[in-house]
ZAMARGU-4260 file (C-alpha; in steps of 0.2 Angstrom, whole numbers, plus 5000, padded with zeros to 4 digits):
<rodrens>
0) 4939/5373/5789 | 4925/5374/5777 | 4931/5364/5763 | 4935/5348/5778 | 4914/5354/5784
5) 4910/5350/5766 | 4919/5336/5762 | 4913/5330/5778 | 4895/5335/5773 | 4896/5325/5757
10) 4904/5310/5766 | 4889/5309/5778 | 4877/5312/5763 | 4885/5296/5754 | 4885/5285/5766
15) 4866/5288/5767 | 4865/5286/5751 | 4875/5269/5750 | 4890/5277/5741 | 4903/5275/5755
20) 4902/5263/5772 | 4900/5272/5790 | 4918/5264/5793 | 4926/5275/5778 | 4917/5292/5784
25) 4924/5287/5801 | 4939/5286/5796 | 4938/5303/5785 | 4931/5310/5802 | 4946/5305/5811
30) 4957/5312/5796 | 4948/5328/5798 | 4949/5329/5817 | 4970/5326/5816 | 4969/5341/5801
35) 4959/5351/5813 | 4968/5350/5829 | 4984/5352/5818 | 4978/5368/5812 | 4972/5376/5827
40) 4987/5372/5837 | 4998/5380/5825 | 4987/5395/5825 | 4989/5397/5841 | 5007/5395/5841
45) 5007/5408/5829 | 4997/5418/5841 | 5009/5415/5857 | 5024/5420/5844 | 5016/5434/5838
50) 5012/5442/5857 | 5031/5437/5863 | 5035/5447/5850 | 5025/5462/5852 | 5032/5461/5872
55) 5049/5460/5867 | 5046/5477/5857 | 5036/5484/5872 | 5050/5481/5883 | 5063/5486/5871
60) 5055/5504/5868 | 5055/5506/5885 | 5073/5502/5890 | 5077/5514/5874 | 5067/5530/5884
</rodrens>
């Protein structure tokens, strides 16, 4: 996430500057708010995979006592 925070950084600092329009840093705003979301959710789906997994063993240790 810190490389998008940067690029975002920079983005803001041009478009104070004159380099870029607001309308491009919105857009690269919205870009980075798709790659954000994108990345959390599969986080989390790795999260919900990772405990489904670590029940399934829970449950199969017990059956095997």
């Amino acid at each position: 996430m810190v490389p998008v925070f940067e690029r975002l950084e920079r983005a803001f600092e041009d478009v104070l500057a004159g380099r870029i329009t607001a309308r491009q840093a919105t857009a690269a705003a919205a870009v980075a708010r798709a790659m954000i979301a994108t990345a959390t959710a599969g986080e989390l789906e790795q999260r919900v995979r990772d405990i489904e997994a670590a029940r399934a063993g829970d449950k199969d240790a017990k059956g095997a006592s």
